[in-house]
One Martini backbone bead per residue (centre of mass of N, CA, C, O) as a GRO file, in nm:
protein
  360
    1UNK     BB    1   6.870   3.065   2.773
    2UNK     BB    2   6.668   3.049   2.513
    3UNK     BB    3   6.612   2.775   2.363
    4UNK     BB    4   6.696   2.723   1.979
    5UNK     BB    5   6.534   2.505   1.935
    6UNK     BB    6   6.221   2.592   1.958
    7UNK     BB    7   6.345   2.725   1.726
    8UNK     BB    8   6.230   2.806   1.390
    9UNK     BB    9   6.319   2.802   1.082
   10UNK     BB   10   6.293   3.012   0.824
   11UNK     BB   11   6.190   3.030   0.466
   12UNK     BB   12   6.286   3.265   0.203
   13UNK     BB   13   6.120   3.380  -0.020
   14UNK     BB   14   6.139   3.541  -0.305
   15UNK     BB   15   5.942   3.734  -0.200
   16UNK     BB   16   6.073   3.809   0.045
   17UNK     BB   17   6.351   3.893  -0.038
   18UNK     BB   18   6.244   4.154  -0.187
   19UNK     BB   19   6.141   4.273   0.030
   20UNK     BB   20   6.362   4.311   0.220
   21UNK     BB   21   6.480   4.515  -0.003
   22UNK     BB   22   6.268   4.702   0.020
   23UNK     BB   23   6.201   4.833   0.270
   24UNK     BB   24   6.382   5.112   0.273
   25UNK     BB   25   6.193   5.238   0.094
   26UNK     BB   26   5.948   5.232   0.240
   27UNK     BB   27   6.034   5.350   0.493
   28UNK     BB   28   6.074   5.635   0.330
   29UNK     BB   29   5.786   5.646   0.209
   30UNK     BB   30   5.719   5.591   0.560
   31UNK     BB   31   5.821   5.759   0.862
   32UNK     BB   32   5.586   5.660   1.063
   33UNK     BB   33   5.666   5.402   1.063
   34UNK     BB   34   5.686   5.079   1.299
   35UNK     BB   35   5.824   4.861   1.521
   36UNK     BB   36   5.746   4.645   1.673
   37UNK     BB   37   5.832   4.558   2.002
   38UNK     BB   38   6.007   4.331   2.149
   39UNK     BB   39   5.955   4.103   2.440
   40UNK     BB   40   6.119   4.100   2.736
   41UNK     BB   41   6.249   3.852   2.878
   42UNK     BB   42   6.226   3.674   3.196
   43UNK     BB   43   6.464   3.610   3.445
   44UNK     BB   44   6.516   3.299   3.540
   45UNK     BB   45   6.726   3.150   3.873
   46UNK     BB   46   6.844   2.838   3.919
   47UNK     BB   47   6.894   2.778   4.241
   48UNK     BB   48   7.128   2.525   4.344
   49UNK     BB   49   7.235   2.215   4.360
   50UNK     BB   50   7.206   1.914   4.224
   51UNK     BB   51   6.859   1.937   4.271
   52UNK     BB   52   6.904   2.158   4.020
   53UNK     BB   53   7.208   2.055   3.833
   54UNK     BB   54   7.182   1.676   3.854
   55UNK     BB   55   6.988   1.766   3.633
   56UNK     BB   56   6.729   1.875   3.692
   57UNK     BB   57   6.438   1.823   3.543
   58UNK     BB   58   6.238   1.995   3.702
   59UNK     BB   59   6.302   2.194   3.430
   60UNK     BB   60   6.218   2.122   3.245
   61UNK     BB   61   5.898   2.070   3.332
   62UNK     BB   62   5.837   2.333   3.399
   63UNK     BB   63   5.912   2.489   3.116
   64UNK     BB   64   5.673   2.357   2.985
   65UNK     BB   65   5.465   2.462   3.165
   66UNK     BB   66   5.479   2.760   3.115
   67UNK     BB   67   5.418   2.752   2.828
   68UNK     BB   68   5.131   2.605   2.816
   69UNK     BB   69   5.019   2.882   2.993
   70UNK     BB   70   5.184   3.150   2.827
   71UNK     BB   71   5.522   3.153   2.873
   72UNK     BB   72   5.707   3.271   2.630
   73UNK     BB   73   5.863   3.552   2.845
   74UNK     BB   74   6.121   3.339   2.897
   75UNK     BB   75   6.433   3.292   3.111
   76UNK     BB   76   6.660   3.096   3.158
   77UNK     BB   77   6.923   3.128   3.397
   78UNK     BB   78   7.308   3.052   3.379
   79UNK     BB   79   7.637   2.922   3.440
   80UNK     BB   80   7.491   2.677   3.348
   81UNK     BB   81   7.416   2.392   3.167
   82UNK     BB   82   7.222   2.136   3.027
   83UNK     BB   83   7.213   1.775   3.109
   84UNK     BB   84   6.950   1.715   2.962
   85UNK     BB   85   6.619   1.506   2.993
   86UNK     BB   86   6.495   1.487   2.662
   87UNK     BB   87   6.377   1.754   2.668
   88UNK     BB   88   6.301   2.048   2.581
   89UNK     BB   89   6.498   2.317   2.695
   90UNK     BB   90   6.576   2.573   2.956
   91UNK     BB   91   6.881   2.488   3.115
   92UNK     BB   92   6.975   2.689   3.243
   93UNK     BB   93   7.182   2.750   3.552
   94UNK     BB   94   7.239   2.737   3.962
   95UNK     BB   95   7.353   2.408   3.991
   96UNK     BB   96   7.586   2.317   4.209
   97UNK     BB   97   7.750   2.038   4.292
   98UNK     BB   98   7.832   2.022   4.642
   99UNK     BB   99   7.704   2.297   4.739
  100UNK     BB  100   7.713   2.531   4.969
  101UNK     BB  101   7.573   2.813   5.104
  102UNK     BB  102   7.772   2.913   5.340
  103UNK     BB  103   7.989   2.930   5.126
  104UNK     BB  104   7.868   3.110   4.905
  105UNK     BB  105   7.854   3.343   5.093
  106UNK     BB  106   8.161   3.340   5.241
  107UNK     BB  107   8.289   3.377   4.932
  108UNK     BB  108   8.134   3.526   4.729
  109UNK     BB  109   7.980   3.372   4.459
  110UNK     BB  110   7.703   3.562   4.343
  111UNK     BB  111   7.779   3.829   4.192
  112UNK     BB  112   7.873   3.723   3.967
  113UNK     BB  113   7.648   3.547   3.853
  114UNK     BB  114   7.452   3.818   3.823
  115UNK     BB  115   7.599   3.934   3.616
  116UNK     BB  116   7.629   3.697   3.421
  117UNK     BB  117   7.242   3.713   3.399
  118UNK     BB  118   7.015   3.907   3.530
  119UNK     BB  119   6.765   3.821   3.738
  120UNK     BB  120   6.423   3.861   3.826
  121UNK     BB  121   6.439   3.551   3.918
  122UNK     BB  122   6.474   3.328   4.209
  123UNK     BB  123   6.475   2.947   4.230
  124UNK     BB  124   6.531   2.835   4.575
  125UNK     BB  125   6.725   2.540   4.611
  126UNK     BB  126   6.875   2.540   4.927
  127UNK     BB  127   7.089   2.315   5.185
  128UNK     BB  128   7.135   2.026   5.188
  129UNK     BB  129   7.467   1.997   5.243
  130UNK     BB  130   7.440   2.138   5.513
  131UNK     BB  131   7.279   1.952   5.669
  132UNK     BB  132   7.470   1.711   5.607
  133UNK     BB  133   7.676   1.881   5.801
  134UNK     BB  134   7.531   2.008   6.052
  135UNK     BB  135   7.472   2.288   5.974
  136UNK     BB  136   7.298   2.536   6.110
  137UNK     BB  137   6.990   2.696   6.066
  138UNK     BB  138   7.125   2.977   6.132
  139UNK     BB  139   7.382   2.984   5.910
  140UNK     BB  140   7.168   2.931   5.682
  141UNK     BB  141   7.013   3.176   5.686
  142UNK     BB  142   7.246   3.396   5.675
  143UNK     BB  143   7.305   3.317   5.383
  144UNK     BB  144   7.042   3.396   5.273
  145UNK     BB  145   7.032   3.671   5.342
  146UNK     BB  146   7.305   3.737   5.186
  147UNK     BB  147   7.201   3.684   4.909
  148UNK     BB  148   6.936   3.862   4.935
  149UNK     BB  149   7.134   4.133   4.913
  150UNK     BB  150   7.240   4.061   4.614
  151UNK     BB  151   7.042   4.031   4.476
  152UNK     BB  152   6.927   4.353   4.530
  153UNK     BB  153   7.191   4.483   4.421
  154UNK     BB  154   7.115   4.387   4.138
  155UNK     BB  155   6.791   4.410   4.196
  156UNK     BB  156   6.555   4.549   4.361
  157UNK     BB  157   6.316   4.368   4.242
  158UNK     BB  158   6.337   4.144   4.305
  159UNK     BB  159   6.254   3.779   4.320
  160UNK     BB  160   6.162   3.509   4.592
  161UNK     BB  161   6.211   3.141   4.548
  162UNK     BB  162   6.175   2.965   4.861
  163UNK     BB  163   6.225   2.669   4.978
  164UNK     BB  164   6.180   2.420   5.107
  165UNK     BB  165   6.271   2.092   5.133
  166UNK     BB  166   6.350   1.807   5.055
  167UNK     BB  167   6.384   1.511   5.164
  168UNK     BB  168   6.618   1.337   5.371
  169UNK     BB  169   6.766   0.962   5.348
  170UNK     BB  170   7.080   0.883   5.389
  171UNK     BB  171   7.198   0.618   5.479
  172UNK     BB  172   7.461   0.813   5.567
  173UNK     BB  173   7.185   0.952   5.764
  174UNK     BB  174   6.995   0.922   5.988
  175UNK     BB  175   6.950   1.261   6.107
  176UNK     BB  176   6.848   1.433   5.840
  177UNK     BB  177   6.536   1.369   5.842
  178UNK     BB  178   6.519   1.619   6.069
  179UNK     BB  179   6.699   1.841   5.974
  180UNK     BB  180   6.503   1.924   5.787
  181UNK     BB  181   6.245   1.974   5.926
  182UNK     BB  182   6.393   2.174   6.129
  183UNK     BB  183   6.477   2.387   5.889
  184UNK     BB  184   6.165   2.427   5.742
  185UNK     BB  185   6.053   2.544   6.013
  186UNK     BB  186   6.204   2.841   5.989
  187UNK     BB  187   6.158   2.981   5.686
  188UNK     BB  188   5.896   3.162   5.702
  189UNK     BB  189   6.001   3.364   5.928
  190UNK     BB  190   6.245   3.449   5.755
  191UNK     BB  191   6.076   3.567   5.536
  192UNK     BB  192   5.892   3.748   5.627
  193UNK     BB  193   6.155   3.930   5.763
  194UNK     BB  194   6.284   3.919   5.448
  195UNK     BB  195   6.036   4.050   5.313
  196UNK     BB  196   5.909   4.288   5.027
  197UNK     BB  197   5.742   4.476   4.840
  198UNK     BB  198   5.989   4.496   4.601
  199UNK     BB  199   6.135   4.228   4.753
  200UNK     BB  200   5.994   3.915   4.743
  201UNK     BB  201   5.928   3.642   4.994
  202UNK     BB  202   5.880   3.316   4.894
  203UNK     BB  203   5.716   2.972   4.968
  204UNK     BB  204   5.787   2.671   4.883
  205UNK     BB  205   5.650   2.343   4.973
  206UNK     BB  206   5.859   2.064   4.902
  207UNK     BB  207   5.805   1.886   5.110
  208UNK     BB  208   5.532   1.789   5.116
  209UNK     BB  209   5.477   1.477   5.001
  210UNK     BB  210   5.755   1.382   4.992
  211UNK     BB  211   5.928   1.037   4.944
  212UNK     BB  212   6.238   0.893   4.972
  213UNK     BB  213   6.098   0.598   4.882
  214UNK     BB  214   5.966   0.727   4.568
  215UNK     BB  215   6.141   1.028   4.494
  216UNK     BB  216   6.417   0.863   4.538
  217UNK     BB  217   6.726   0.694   4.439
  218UNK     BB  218   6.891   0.740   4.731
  219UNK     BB  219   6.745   0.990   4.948
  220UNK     BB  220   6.794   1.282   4.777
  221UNK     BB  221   6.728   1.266   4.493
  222UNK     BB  222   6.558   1.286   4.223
  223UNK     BB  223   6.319   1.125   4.058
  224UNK     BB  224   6.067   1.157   3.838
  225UNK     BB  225   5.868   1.178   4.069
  226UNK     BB  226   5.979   1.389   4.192
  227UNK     BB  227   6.023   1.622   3.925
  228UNK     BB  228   5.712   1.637   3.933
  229UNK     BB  229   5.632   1.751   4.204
  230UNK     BB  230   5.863   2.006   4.201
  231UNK     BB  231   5.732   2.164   3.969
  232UNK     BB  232   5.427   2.144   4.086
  233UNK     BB  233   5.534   2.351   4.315
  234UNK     BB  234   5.626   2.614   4.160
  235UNK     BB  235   5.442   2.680   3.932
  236UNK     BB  236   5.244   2.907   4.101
  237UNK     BB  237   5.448   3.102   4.194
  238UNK     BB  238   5.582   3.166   3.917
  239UNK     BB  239   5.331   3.225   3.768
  240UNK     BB  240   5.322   3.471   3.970
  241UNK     BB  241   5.568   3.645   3.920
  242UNK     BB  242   5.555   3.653   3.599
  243UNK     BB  243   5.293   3.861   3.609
  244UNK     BB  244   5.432   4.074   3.828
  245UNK     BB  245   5.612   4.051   3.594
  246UNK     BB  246   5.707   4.336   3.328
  247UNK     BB  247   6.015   4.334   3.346
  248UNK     BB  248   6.363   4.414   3.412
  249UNK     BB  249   6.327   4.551   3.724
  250UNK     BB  250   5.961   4.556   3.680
  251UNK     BB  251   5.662   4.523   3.875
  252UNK     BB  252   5.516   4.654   3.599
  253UNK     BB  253   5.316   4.729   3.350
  254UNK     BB  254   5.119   5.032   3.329
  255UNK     BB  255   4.891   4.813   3.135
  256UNK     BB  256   4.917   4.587   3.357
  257UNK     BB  257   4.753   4.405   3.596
  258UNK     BB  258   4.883   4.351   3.942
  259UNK     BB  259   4.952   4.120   4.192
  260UNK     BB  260   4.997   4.073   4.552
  261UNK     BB  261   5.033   3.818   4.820
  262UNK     BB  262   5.007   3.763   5.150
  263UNK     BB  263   5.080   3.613   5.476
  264UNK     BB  264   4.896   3.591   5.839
  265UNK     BB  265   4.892   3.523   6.081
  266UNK     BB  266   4.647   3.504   6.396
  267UNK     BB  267   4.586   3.194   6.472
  268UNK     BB  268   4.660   2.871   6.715
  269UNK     BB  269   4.606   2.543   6.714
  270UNK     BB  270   4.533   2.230   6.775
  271UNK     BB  271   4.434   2.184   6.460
  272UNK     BB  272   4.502   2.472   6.388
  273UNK     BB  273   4.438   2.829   6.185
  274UNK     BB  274   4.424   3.176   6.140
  275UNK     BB  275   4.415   3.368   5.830
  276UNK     BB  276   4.594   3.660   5.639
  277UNK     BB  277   4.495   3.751   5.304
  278UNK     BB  278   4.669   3.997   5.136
  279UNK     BB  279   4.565   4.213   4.807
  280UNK     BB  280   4.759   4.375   4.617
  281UNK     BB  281   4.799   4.682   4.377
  282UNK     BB  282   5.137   4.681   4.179
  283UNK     BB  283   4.990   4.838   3.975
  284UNK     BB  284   4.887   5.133   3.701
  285UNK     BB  285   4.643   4.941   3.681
  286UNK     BB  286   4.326   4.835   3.730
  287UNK     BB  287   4.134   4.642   3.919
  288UNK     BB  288   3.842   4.396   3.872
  289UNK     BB  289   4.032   4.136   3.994
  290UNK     BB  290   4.089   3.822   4.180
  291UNK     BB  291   4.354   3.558   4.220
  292UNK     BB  292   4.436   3.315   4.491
  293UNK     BB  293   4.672   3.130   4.584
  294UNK     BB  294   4.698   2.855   4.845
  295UNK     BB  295   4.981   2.683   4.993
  296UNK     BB  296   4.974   2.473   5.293
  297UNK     BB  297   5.195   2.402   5.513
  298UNK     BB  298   5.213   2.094   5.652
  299UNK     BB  299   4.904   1.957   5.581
  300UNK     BB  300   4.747   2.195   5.536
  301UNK     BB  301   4.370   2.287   5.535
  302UNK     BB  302   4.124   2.460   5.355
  303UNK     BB  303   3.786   2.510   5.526
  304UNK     BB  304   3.781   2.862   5.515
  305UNK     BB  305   3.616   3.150   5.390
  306UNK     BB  306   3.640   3.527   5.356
  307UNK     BB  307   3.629   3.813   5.177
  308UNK     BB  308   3.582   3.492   4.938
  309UNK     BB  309   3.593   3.223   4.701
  310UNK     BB  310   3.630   2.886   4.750
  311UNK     BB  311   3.853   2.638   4.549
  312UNK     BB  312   3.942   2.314   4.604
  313UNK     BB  313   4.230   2.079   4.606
  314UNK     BB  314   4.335   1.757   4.628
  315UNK     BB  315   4.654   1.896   4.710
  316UNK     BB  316   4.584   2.156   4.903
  317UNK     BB  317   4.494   2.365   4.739
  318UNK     BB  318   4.410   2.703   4.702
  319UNK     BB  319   4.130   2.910   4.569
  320UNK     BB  320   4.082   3.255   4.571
  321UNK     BB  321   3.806   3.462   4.495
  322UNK     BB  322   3.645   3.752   4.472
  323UNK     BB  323   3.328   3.856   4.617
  324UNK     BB  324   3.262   4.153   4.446
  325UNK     BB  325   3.343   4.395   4.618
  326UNK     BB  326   3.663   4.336   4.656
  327UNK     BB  327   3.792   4.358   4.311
  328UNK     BB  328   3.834   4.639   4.311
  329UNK     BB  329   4.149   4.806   4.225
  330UNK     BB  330   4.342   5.070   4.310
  331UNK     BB  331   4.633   5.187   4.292
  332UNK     BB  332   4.779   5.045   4.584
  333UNK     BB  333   4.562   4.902   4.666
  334UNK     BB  334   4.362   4.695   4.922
  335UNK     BB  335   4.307   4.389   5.100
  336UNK     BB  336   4.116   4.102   5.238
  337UNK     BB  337   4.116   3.791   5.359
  338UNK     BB  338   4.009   3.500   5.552
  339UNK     BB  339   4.128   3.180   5.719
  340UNK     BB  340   4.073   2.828   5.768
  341UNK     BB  341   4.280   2.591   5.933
  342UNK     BB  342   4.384   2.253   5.909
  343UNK     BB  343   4.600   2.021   6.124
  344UNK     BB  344   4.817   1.845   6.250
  345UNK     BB  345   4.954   1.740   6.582
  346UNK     BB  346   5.228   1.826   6.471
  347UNK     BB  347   5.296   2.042   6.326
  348UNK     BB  348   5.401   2.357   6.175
  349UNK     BB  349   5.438   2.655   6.142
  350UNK     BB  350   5.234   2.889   6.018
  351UNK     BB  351   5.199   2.841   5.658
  352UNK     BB  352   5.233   2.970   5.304
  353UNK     BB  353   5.197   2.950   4.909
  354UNK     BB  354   5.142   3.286   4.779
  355UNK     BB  355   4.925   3.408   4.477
  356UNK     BB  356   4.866   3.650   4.201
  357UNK     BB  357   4.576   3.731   3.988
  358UNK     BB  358   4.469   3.925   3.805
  359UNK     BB  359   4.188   4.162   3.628
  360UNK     BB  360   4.123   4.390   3.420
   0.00000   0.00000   0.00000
């Protein structure tokens, strides 16, 4: 629900009065007048465990960052309230301290939660507490399955937007942080196998760059500077689902062009790869131009592009945008550009966080 303290009360002045007196008289007197119908809000569902709802500041940050961006018509949702974090926001989530995945999935906990909350995209950082028993990361990934089923049974167009997740490093789980490593280089061939043109599955790399020893109080929750980098690397994803749903259960109004953005190896090898992002026109209406964002996982940097023209930035993320020859798309139309990474000698296998933002 978004938050009430947001919303300024107005006061009526007495010719206001006055006037809503007189409206249903207007109304009679010119019956083609109607009132502009107000947009209805994409609803968020921040989804997992105690670092999303206990208290998950990251939400508030994120809240913020949106609004600040021009996201003015979203609505957190979730069955449980704001924890505090001090600054207003919309606080609703589905953050419940201490759950796994694979029990919620076990017990059949998400379709009560989804029907009374019926979220647009759903924000899962989920897997921590699986991680810390032990879980297989098999397992726990059947549980992602599982639930990524109840979700598009509530809604068939979901959007899912799923972490790698942060590491852990407490005391008592010397083991946690290796676990957590390969747990999180699964994800991504997971996402590719489950995500559909109709109902996209995004990863977003948490993982990379966050230090259980600066960004967590604990070695397992995130501390103010963990908050913040969770919030910033959520941003562009959810920014880039949130321009692609035109309303509930809506991939676009058909007014307003969008775009969706795939990432594809092409081949690999030690110290780099090369990768193909195709680029779709998923609404009813003409682009004239395209920018895709590009979060390459496992601290791997593009350092060439294609078929489209490169913007690189200090946190390794890439903006990449149309060539001009390839920037219009008509409805349903697609294009591609290919780039080349570079990345350590251990990395994980190539994956990479991309959104597309349309141009008219």
């Amino acid at each position: 629900m978004r938050d009430a303290r947001l919303r300024r009360p107005r006061r009526l002045s007495l010719l206001g009065l006055l006037a809503a007196l007189l409206l249903p008289l207007a109304l009679t007197t010119a019956p083609d007048a109607a009132a502009a119908p107000s947009a209805t809000p994409v609803r968020v569902m921040p989804l997992g465990d105690s670092i999303t709802g206990s208290p998950g500041c990251w939400r508030a940050l994120l809240w913020n960052r949106l609004l600040d961006a021009g996201h003015t018509d979203i609505d957190f949702v979730g069955t449980l309230p704001a924890q505090g974090c001090g600054v207003p926001h919309d606080g609703d989530n589905e953050g419940h301290g201490g759950e796994l995945v694979t029990r919620v999935a076990e017990q059949d906990l998400l379709p009560a939660r989804l029907a009374a909350t019926r979220p647009d995209i759903v924000v899962m950082h989920f897997g921590t507490n699986d991680v810390w028993s032990s879980v297989p990361p098999d397992r726990i990934l059947a549980a992602y399955t599982e639930l990524v089923a109840q979700m598009r049974a509530s809604n068939p167009r979901m959007r899912v937007l799923v972490a790698q997740i942060i590491p852990m490093n407490p005391g008592s789980c010397a083991a946690c942080a290796q676990r957590v490593a390969d747990f999180n280089a699964r994800i991504p061939a997971w996402a590719a196998a489950t995500s559909t043109g109709g109902s996209p599955v995004t990863v977003v790399d948490q993982w990379t760059g966050f230090d259980t020893a600066t960004d967590t109080y604990d070695g397992v929750h995130p501390d103010a500077t963990g908050d913040g980098k969770i919030a910033a690397r959520w941003f562009p994803a959810l920014s880039a689902a949130l321009a692609e749903t035109g309303g509930p259960g809506d991939p676009g109004d058909p007014g307003d062009p969008a775009c969706t953005a795939s990432f594809r190896t092409v081949s690999s090898w030690q110290g780099g790869h090369q990768a193909e992002v195709r680029v779709t026109n998923n609404s009813a209406a003409p682009v004239t131009g395209w920018t895709v964002t590009v979060a390459p996982a496992g601290g791997a940097r593009v350092t060439q592009v294609w078929n489209g023209t490169l913007h690189a930035a200090a946190d390794g993320t890439a903006t990449v945008t149309d060539a001009g020859w390839n920037g219009a798309l008509a409805p349903g139309a697609s294009t591609s550009f290919g780039l080349i990474a570079t990345t350590g000698a251990n990395s994980a296998p190539p994956a990479a966080t991309v959104g597309c933002t349309a141009t008219p």
